[in-house]
C-alpha positions in Angstrom: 0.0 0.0 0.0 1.1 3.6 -1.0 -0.2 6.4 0.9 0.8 10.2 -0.1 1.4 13.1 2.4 0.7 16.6 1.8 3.2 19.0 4.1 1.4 19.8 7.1 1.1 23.7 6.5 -1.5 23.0 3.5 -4.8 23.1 4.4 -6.5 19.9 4.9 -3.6 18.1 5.6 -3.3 16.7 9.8 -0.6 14.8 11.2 -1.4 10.5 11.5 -2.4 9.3 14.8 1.0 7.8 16.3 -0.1 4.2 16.3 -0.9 4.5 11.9 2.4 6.3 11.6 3.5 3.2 13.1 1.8 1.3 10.6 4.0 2.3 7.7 7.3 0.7 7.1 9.2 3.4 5.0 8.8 7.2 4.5 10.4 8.5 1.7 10.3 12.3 0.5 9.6 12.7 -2.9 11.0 16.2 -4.4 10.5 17.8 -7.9 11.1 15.6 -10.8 14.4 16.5 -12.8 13.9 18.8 -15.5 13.9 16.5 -18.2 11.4 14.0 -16.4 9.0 17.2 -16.1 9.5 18.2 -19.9 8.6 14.5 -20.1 5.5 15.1 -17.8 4.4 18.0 -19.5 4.7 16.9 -23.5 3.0 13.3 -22.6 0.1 14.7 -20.2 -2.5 14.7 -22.6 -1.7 11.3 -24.3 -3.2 8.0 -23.3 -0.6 6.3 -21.3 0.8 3.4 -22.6 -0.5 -0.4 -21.7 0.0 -1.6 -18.5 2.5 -4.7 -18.3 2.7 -7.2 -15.5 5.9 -8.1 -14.4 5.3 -9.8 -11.4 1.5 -11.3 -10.2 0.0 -12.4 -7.0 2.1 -16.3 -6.7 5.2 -14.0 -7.3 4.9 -11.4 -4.7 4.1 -14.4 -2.2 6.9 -16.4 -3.3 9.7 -13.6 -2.6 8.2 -13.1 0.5 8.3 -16.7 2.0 12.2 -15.9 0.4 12.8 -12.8 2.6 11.4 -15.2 5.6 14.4 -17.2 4.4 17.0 -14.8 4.5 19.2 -15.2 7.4 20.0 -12.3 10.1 22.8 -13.0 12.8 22.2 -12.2 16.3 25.1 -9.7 16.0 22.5 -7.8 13.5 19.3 -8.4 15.8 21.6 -6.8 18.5 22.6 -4.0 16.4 18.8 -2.9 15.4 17.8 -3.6 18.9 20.6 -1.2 19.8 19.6 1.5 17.5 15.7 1.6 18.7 16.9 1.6 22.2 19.1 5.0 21.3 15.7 6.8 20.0 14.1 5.5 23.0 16.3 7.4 25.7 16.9 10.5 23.6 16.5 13.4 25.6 14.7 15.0 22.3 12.6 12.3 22.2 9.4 12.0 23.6 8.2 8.1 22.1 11.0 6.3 20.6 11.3 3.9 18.1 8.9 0.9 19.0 8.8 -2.9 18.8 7.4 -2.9 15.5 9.5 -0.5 14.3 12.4 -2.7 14.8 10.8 -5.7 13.3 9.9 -3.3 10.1 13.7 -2.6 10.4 14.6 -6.4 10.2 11.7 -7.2 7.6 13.4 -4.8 5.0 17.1 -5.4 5.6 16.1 -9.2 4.6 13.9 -7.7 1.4 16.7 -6.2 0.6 19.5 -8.5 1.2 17.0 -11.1 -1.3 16.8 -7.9 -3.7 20.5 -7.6 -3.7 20.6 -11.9 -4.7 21.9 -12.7 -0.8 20.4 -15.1 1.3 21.9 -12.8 4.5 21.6 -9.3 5.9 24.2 -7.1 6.2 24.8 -4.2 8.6 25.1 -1.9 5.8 21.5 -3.1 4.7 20.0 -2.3 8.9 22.6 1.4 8.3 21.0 2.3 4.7 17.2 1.5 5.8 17.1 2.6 9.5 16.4 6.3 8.4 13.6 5.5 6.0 11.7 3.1 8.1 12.6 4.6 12.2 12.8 8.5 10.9 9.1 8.6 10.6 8.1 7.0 13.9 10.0 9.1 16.4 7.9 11.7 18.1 9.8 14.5 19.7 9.1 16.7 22.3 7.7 19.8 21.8 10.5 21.8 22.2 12.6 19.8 19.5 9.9 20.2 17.7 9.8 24.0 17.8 13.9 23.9 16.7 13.0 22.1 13.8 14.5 18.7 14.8 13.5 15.7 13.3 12.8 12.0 13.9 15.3 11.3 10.8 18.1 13.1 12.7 17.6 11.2 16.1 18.0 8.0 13.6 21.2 9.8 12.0 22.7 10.5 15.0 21.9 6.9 16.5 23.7 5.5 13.4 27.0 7.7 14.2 27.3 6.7 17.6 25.8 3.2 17.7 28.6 1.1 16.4 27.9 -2.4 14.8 29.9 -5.1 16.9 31.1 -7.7 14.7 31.1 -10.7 15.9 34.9 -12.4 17.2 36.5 -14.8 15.6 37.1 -17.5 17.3 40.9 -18.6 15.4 43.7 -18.8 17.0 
């Protein structure tokens, strides 16, 4: 499911309800298209759009999912999202941190895309490159933070620079 946001200054437009924010497992910010996609945008608008393809149907979708399932995390990586949620949880700035779900949603995705990128393992590179799209959007911060402009996506940043990743020890001698 897709869902679109207007910014919060337009009329109409009201913040989610904290448990639906929770709901959704990755914010992204869409910007302006490039200028040749909107030359694009603006010559076609008034054409029919071309057929609609199918690449992928309903068996497909449920197939690379039960792959994700597949995909294996080590504990080292469980340890390491675990770590990060617990950072946005005692943030001063932060008034409800990151929550259970979120950190499933976190581990969900690093497999999708650890199967997207052909591996049958996460990497913490996978937890460091998703963290801000799927925790940013389900930190609320206190009012004051707030007020200064901080972000939920900054509380993530900031729990990605001083949460390190402990690799596991080797065990040669």
């Amino acid at each position: 499911m897709l869902a679109t946001q207007n910014p919060i200054e337009q009329e109409g437009t009201y913040p989610l309800p904290e448990a639906q924010v929770d709901r959704f497992l990755i914010k992204l910010k869409v910007g302006y298209p490039g200028p040749a996609d909107e030359k694009r945008m603006l010559s076609t608008y008034d054409r029919p759009p071309p057929p609609v393809r199918p690449i992928v149907g309903p068996s497909d979708v449920l197939e690379l999912q039960a792959l994700a399932e597949l995909v294996y995390v080590a504990e080292e990586l469980i340890d390491y999202i675990l770590a990060l949620v617990q950072f946005t949880r005692s943030h001063s700035r932060v008034y409800l941190g990151a929550s259970p779900r979120a950190a499933l949603a976190l581990l969900h995705a690093s497999k999708a895309v650890a199967l997207i990128h052909g591996r049958d393992y996460a990497l913490p590179d996978d937890i460091r490159t998703l963290a801000p799209l799927v925790l940013g959007h389900r930190i609320m911060l206190v009012p004051e933070a707030e007020l200064e402009g901080a972000t939920g996506s900054a509380v993530v940043a900031e729990a990605l620079e001083k949460v390190g990743y402990r690799a596991p020890r080797s065990h040669a001698r």
